[in-house]
TIKE-803059 format. One record per residue: residue in one letter; x, y, z of N, C-alpha, C in turn. Coordinates in nm, 4 decimals. Example, Ala and Ser with C-alpha at 12.3 -4.5 7.8 and 13.67 -1.06 7.14 Angstrom:
residues 2
+------+----------+----------+----------+----------+----------+----------+----------+----------+----------+
| resn |      n.X |      n.Y |      n.Z |     ca.X |     ca.Y |     ca.Z |      c.X |      c.Y |      c.Z |
+------+----------+----------+----------+----------+----------+----------+----------+----------+----------+
|    A |   1.3190 |  -0.5690 |   0.7800 |   1.2300 |  -0.4500 |   0.7800 |   1.3200 |  -0.3300 |   0.7800 |
|    S |   1.2850 |  -0.2250 |   0.7080 |   1.3670 |  -0.1060 |   0.7140 |   1.2900 |   0.0030 |   0.7870 |
+------+----------+----------+----------+----------+----------+----------+----------+----------+----------+
END
This chain:
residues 77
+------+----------+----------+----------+----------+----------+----------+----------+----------+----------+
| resn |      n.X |      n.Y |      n.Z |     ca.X |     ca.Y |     ca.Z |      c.X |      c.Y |      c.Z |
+------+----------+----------+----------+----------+----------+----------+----------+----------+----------+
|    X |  -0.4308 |  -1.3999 |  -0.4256 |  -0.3430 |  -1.5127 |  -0.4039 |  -0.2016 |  -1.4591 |  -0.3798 |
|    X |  -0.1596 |  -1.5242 |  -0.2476 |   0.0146 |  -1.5142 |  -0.2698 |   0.1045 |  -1.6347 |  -0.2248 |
|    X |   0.2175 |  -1.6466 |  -0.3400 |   0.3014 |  -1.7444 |  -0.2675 |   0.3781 |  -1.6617 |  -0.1761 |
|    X |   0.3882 |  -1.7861 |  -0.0215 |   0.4867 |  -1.7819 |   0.0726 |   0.6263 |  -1.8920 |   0.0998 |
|    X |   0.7354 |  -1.8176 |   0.1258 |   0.8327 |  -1.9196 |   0.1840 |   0.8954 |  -1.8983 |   0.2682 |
|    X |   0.9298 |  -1.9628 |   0.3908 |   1.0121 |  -1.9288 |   0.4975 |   1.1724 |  -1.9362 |   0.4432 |
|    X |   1.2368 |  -1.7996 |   0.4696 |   1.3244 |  -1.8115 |   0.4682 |   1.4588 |  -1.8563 |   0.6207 |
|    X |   1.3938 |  -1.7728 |   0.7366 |   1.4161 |  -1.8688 |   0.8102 |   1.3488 |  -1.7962 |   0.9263 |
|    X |   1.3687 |  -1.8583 |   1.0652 |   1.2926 |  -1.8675 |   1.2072 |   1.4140 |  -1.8453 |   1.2722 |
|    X |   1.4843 |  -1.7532 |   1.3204 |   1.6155 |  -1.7494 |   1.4083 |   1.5628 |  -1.6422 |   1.4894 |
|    X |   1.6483 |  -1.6819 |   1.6455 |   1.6514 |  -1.5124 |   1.7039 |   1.5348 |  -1.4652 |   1.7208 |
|    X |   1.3922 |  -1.5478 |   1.7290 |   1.2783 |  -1.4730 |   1.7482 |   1.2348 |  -1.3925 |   1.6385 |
|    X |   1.3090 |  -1.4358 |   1.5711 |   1.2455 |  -1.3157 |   1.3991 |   1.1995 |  -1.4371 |   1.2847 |
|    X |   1.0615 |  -1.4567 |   1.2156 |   1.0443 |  -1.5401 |   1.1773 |   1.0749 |  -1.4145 |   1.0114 |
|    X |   1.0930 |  -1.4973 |   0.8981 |   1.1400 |  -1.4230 |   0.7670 |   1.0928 |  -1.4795 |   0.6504 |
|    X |   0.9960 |  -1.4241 |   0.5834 |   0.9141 |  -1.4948 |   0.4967 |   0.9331 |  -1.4065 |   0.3139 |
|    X |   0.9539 |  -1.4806 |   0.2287 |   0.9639 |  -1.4058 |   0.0971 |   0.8050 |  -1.4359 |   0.0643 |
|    X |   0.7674 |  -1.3454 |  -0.0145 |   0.5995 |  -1.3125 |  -0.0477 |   0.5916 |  -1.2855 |  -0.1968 |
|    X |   0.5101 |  -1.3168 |  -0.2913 |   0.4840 |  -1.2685 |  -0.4277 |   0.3352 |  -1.3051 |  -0.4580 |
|    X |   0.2827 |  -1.1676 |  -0.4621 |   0.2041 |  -1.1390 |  -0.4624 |   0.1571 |  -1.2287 |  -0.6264 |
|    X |   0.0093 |  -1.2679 |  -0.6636 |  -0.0159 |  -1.3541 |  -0.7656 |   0.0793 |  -1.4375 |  -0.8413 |
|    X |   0.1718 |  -1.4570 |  -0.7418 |   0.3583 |  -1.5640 |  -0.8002 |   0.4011 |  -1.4441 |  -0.9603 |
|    X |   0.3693 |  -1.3577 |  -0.9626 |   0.4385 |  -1.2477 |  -1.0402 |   0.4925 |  -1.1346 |  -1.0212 |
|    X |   0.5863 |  -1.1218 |  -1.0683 |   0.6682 |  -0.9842 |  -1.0288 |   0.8147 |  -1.0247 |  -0.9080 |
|    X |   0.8258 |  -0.9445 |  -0.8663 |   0.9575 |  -0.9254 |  -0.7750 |   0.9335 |  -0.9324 |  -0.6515 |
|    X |   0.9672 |  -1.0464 |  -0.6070 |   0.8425 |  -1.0785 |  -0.4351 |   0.9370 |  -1.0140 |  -0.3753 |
|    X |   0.9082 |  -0.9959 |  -0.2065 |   0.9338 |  -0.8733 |  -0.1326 |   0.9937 |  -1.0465 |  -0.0116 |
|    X |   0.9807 |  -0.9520 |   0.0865 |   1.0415 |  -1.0300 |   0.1840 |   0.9677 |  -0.9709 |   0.3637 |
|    X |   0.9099 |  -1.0145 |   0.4326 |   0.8666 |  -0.9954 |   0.5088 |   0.8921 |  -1.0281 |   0.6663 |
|    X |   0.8981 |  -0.9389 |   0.7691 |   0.9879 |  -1.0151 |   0.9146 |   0.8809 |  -1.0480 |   0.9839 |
|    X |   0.9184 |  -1.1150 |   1.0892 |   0.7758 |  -1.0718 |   1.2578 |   0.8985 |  -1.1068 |   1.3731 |
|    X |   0.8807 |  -0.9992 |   1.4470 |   0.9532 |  -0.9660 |   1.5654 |   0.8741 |  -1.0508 |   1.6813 |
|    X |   0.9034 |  -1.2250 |   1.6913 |   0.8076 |  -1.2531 |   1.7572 |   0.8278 |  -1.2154 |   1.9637 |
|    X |   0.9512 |  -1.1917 |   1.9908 |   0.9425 |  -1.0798 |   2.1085 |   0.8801 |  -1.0097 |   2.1087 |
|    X |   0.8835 |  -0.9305 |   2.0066 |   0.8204 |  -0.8017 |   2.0460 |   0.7094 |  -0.7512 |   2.0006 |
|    X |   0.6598 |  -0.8826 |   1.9227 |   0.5271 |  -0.8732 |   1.8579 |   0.5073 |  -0.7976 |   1.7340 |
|    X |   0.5885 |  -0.7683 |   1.6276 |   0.6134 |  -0.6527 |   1.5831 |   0.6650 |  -0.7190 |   1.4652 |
|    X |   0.5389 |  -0.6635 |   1.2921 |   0.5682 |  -0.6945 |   1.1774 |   0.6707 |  -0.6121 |   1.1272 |
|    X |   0.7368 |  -0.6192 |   1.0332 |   0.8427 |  -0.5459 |   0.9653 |   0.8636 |  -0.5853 |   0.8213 |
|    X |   0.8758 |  -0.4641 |   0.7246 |   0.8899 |  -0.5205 |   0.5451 |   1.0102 |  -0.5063 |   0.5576 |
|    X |   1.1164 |  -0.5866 |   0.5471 |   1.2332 |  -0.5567 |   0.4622 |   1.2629 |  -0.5608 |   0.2996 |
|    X |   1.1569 |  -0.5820 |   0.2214 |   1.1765 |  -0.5180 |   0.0927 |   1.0113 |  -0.5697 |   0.0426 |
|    X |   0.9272 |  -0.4922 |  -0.0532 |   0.8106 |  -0.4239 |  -0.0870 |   0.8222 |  -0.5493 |  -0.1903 |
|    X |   0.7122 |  -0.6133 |  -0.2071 |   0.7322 |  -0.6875 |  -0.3511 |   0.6773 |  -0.6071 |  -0.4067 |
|    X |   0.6987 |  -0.6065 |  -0.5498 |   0.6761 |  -0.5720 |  -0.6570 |   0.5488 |  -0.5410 |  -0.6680 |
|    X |   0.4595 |  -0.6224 |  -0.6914 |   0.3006 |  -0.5887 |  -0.6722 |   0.2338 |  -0.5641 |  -0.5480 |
|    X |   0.2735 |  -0.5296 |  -0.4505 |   0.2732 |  -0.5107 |  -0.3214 |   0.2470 |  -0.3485 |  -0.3151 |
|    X |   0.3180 |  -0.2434 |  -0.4021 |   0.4171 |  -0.0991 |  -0.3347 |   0.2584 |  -0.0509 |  -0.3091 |
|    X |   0.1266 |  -0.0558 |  -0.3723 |   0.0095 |   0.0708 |  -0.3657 |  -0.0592 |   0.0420 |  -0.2456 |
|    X |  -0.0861 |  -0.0799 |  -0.2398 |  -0.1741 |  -0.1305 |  -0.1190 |  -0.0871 |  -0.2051 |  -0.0100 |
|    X |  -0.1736 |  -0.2351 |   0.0969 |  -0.0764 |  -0.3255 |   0.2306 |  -0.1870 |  -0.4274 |   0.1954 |
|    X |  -0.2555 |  -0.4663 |   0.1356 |  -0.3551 |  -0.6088 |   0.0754 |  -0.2725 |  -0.7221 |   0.1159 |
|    X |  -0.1783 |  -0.7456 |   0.0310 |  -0.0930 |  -0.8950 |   0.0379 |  -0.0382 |  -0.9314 |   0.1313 |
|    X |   0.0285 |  -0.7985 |   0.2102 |   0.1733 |  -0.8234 |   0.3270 |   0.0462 |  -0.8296 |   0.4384 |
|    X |  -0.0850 |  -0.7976 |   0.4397 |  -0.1819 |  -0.8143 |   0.5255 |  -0.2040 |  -0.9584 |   0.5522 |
|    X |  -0.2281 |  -1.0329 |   0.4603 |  -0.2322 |  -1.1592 |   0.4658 |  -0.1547 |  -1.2145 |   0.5285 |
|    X |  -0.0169 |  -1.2226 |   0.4377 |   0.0774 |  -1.2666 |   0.4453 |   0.0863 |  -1.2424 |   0.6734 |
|    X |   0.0863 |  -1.1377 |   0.6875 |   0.1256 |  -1.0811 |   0.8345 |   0.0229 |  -1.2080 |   0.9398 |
|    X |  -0.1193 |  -1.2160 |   0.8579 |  -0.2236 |  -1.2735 |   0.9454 |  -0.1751 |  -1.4217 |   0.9852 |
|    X |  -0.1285 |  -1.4754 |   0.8590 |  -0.0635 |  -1.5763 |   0.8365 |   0.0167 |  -1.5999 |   0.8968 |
|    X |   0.1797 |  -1.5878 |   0.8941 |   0.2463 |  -1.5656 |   1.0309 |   0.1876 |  -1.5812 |   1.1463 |
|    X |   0.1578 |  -1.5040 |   1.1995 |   0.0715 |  -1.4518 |   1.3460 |   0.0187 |  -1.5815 |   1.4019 |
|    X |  -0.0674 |  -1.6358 |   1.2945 |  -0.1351 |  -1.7520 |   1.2793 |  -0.0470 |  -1.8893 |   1.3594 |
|    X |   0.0672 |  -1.9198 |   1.2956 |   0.1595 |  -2.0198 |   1.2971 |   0.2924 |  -1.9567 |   1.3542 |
|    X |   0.3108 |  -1.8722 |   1.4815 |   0.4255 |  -1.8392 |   1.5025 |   0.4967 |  -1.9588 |   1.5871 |
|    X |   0.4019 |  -2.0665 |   1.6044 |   0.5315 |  -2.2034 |   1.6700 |   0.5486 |  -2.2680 |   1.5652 |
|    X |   0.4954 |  -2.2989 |   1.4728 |   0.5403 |  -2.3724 |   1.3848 |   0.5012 |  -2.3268 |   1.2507 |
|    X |   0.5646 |  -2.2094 |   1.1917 |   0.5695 |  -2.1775 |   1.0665 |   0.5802 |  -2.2482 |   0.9210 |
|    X |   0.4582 |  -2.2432 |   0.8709 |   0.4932 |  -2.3379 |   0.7508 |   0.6075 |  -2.3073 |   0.6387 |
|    X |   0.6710 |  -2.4098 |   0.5636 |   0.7968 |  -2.3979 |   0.4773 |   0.7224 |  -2.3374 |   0.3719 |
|    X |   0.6419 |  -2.3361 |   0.3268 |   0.5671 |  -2.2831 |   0.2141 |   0.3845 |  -2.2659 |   0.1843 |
|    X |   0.3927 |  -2.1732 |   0.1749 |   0.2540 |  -2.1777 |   0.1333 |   0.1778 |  -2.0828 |   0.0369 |
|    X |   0.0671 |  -2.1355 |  -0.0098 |  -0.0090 |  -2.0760 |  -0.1361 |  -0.1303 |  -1.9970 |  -0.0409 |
|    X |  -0.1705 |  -1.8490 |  -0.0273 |  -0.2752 |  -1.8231 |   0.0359 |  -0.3681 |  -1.7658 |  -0.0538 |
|    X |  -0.4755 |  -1.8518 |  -0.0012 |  -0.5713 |  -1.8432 |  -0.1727 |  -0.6903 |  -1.7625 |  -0.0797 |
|    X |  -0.7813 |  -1.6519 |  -0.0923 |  -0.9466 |  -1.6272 |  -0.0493 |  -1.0212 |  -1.6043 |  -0.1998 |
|    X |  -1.1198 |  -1.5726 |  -0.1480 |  -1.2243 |  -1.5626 |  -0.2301 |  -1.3137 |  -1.4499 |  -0.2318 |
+------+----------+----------+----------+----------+----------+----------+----------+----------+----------+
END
């Protein structure tokens, strides 16, 4: 599970904060939608061993790059 929130959509760069099981020190995540191109600007906390969460999180994005949701819970199983 991770919570997502848009921080914002400017300039072709969509900017999302991420926390991985809503614990710890969420990270913050870009997408270069020019240029197609993910980017971490800071590691959450439970994030640093694996790319698991910011994977999601990235698919997600990708998913909704016209209309990015304000928040979201991404739950699998």
């Amino acid at each position: 599970m991770v919570l997502t929130k848009l921080l914002s959509n400017e300039n072709g760069i969509v900017r999302y904060m991420y926390q991985p099981e809503k614990d710890g020190e969420p990270g913050i995540l870009l997408y270069d939608k020019l240029n197609n191109k993910p980017e971490i600007e800071k590691l959450a906390e439970n994030d640093i061993k694996s790319t698991f969460y910011r994977d999601h999180v990235f698919g997600m994005i990708r998913k909704n790059l016209n209309n990015p949701p304000k928040e979201r819970l991404l739950i699998w199983y």
